[in-house]
matplotlib code that plots the C-alpha trace (Angstrom):
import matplotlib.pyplot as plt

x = [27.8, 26.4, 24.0, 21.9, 20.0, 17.1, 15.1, 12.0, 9.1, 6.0, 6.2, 2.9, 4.0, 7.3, 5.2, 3.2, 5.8, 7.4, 4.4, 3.1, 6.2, 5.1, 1.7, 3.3, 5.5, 8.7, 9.5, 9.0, 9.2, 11.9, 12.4, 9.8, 12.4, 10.8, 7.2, 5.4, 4.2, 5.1, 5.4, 2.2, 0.2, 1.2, -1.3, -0.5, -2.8, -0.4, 3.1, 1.6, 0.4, 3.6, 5.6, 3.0, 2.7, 6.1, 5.9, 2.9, 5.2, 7.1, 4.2, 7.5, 9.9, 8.7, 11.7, 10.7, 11.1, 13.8, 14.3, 17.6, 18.8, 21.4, 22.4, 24.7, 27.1, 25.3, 28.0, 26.7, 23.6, 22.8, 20.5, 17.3, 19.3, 22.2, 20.8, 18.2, 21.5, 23.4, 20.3, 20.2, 24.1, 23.7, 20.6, 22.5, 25.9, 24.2, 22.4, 18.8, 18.7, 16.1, 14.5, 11.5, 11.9, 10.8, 13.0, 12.3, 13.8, 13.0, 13.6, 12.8, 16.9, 19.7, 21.4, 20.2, 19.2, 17.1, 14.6, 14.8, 12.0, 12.4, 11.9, 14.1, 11.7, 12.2, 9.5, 10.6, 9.9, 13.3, 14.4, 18.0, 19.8, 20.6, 22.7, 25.7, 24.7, 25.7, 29.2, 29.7, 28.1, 26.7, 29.8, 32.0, 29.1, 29.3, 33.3, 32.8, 29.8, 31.9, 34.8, 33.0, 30.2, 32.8, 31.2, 32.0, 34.2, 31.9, 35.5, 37.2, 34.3, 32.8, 29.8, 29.6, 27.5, 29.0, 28.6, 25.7, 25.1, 23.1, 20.5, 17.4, 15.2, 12.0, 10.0, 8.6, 4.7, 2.5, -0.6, -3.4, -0.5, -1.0, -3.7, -2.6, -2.6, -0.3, 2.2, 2.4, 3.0, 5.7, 8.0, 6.9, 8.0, 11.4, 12.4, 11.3, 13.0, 16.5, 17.4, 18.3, 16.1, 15.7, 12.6, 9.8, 11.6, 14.2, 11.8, 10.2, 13.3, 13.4, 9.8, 9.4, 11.4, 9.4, 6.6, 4.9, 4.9, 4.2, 1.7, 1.1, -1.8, -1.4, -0.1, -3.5, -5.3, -7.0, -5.1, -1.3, -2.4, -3.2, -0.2, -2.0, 0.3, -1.1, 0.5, -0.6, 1.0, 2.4, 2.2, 5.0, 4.7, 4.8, 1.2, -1.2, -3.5, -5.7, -6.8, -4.5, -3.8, -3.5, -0.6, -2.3, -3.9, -0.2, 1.6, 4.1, 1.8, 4.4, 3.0, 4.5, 4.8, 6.6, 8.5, 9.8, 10.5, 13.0, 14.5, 16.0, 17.3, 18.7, 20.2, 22.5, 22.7, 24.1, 27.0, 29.2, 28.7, 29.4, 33.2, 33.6, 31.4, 33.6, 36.2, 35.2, 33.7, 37.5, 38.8, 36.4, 37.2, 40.8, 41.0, 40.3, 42.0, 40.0, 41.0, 38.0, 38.7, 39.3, 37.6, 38.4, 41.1]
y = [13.7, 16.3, 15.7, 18.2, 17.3, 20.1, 19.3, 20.1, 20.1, 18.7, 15.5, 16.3, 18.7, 17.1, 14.7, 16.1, 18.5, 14.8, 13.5, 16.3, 16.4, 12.7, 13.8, 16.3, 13.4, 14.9, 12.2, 8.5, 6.7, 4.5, 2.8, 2.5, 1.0, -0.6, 0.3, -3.3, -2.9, -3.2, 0.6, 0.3, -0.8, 2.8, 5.5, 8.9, 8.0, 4.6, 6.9, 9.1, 6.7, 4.8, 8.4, 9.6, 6.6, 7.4, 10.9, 10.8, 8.3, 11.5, 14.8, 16.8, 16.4, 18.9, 18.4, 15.3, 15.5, 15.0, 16.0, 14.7, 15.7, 13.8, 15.3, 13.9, 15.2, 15.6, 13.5, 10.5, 8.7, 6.4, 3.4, 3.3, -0.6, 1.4, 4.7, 2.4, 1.2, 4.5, 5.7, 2.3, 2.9, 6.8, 5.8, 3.1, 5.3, 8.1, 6.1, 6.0, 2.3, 1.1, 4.2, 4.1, 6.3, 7.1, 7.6, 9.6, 9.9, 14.0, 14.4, 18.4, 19.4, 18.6, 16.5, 13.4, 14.2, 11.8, 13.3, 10.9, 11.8, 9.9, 10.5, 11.3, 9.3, 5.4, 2.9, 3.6, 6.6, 8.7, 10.5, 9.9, 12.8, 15.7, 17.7, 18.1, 15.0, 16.9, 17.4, 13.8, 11.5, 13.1, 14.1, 11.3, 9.2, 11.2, 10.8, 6.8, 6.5, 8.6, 6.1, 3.0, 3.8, 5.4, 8.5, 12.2, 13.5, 17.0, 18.8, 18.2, 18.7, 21.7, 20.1, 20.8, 23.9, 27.5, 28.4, 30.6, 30.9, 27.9, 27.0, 25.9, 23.1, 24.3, 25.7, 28.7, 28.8, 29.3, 30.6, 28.0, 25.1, 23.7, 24.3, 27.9, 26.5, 23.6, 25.9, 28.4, 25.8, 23.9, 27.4, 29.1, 25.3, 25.3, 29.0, 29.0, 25.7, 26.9, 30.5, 32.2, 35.2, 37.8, 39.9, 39.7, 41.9, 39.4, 36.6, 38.3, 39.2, 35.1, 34.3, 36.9, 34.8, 32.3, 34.4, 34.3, 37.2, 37.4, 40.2, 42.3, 44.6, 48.1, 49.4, 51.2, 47.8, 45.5, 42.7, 44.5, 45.5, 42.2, 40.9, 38.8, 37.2, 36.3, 34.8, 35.4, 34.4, 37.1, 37.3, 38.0, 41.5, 41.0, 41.6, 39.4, 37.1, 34.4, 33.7, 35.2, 32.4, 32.9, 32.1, 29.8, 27.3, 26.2, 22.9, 24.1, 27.4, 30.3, 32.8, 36.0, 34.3, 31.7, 33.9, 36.4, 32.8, 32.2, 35.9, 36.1, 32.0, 33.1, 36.1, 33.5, 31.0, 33.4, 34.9, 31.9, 32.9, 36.6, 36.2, 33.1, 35.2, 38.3, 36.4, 35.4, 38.6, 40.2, 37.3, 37.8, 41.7, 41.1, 39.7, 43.4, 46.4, 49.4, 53.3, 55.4, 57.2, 54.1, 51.5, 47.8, 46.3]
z = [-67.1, -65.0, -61.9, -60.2, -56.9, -55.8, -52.8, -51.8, -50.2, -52.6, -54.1, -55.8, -57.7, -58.7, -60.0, -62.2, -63.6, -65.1, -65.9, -67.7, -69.8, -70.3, -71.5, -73.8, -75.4, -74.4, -71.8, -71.3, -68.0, -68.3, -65.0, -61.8, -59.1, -55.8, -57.0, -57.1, -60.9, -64.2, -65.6, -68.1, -65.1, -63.1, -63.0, -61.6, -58.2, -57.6, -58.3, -55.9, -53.2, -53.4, -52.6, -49.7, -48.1, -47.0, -46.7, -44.4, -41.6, -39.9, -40.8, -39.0, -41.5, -44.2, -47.0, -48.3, -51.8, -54.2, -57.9, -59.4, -62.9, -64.6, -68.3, -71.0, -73.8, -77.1, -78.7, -76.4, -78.2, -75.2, -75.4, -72.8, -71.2, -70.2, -69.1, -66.7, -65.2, -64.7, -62.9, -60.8, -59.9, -59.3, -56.6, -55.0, -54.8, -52.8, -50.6, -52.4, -53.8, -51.0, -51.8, -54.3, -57.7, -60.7, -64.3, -66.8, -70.5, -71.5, -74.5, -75.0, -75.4, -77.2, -75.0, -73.2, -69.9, -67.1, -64.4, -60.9, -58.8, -54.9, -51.5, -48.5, -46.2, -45.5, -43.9, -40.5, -40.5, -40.4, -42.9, -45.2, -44.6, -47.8, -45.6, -48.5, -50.0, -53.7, -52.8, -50.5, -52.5, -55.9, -56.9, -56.2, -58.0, -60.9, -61.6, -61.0, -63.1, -66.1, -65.5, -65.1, -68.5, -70.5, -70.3, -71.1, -68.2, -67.5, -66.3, -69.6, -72.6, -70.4, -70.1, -66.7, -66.0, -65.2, -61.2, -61.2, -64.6, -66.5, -68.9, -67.9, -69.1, -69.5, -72.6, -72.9, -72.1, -75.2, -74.8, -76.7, -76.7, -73.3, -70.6, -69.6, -65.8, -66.1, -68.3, -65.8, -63.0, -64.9, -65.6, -62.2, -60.4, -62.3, -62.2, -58.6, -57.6, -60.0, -59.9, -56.5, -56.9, -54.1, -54.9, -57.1, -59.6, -59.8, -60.2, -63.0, -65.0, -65.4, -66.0, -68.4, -70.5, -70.8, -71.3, -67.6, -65.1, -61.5, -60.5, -57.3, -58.9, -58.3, -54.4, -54.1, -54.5, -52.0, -53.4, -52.9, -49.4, -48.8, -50.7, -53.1, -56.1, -59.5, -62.6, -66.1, -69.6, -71.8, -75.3, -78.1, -77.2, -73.2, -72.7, -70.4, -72.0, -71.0, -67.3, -64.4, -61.8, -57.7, -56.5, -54.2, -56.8, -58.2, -57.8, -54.7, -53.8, -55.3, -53.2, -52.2, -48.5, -49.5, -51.9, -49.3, -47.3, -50.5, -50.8, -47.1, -48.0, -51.8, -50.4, -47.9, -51.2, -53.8, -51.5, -52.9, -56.2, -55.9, -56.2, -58.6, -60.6, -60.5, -61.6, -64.9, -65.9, -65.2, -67.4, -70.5, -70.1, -69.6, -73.0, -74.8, -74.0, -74.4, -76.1, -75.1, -78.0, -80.8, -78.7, -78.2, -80.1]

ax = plt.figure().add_subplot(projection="3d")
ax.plot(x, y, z, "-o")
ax.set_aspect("equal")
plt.show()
């Protein structure tokens, strides 16, 4: 098993990124812990009430959001009963089983993998503290919940993901298959909230994967002056289609303020990175010795 925690700072917009995906039909709400309800009775407006309700005791503590990930070996095949109560042990191991949270079942990979959406805030007020709480308690969590559920060790089937270099779980945005708003939001929110981009460039080189590209508008323009962001889709051939958006009017506001926030933070983030990565790109080239005049053999 593999668990990711990202933190953040709209619980809006983490909301609606798994509820969309529920809208979609590729993922079911499996658990609603500590929410007063049965699931079928839960609207977005309660989920969201429940959360700020919360949020809205300390107005000062702005990272109040949390998005956990917890992903599975595709040899496991593993029944909704028992992933409700790996997620229930995970929560209570890292300090989060007073908290209230949502579960979601995606089903949009090849493996099984759960979303846990929760706060960091309780009802007095003060906030549970994520200082490290990946490497203290996640972690630790993880290797008992493998031993105790008999499930795949992530050191020793490499499931666990490369340092720096990983997947993402998000499909590419097709122009005319979803609202053209909510498609860029959910691929802007997960490149934004995964990769450790440092300029708009960067950012680009990702989202252009999935077929979305930020935009300045030319340096003579009002709107690069002013430093304005839009995002469009791109077709098949990279070309802009549809409705640009402002940065402004998506879930978590991507805009080139709070982007430049994130560069001088990713530039700090990815120094760890720099030399584990180094290291395996010397190992996959030691394995070939070069003749410049024969090459490889």
């Amino acid at each position: 098993m593999v668990a990711k925690i990202i933190t953040g700072k709209n619980i809006r917009g983490l909301l609606l990124y798994n509820e969309n995906k529920v809208e979609a039909h590729k993922a079911e709400l499996i658990m609603a812990s500590r929410f007063g309800g049965d699931i079928e009775q839960l609207g977005f407006k309660n989920k969201l009430a429940r959360f700020e309700h919360l949020t809205m005791l300390n107005s000062r503590v702005k990272t109040n959001a949390l998005h956990i990930m917890l992903n599975f070996n595709t040899s496991e095949k593993i029944g909704t009963p028992k992933l409700q109560q790996i997620a229930a042990a995970y929560m209570e191991k890292i300090g989060f089983g007073d908290q209230p949270y949502l579960v979601y079942r995606h089903n949009d990979a090849a493996h099984d993998h759960l979303h846990i959406v929760s706060t960091n805030m309780q009802m007095d007020g003060k906030r549970i503290d994520l200082h490290n709480i990946g490497r203290l308690l996640s972690e630790p969590a993880r290797k008992e919940l493998e031993v105790a559920y008999g499930l795949v060790k992530a050191e020793g089937k490499g499931l666990k993901e490369a340092l720096g270099i990983k997947p993402i779980d998000i499909e590419k945005a097709v122009y005319g298959k979803t609202p053209t708003k909510r498609a860029i939001s959910n691929v802007v929110g997960e490149v934004t909230a995964t990769y450790k981009f440092t300029s708009v460039a960067e950012l680009n080189a990702v989202l252009k994967q999935f077929n979305v590209v930020a935009d300045r508008g030319r340096e003579d323009t009002l709107m690069f002056e002013k430093k304005g962001l839009i995002y469009s889709i791109l077709d098949q051939q990279g070309h802009k289609i549809g409705i640009p958006f402002k940065a402004s009017s998506l879930n978590g506001k991507p805009t080139l303020k709070n982007l430049e926030t994130k560069f001088e933070r990713n530039r700090e983030r990815r120094k760890p990175f720099k030399e584990d990565l180094k290291k395996r790109i010397d190992t996959v080239f030691g394995k070939y010795t070069f003749n410049w005049q024969r090459g490889p053999f």
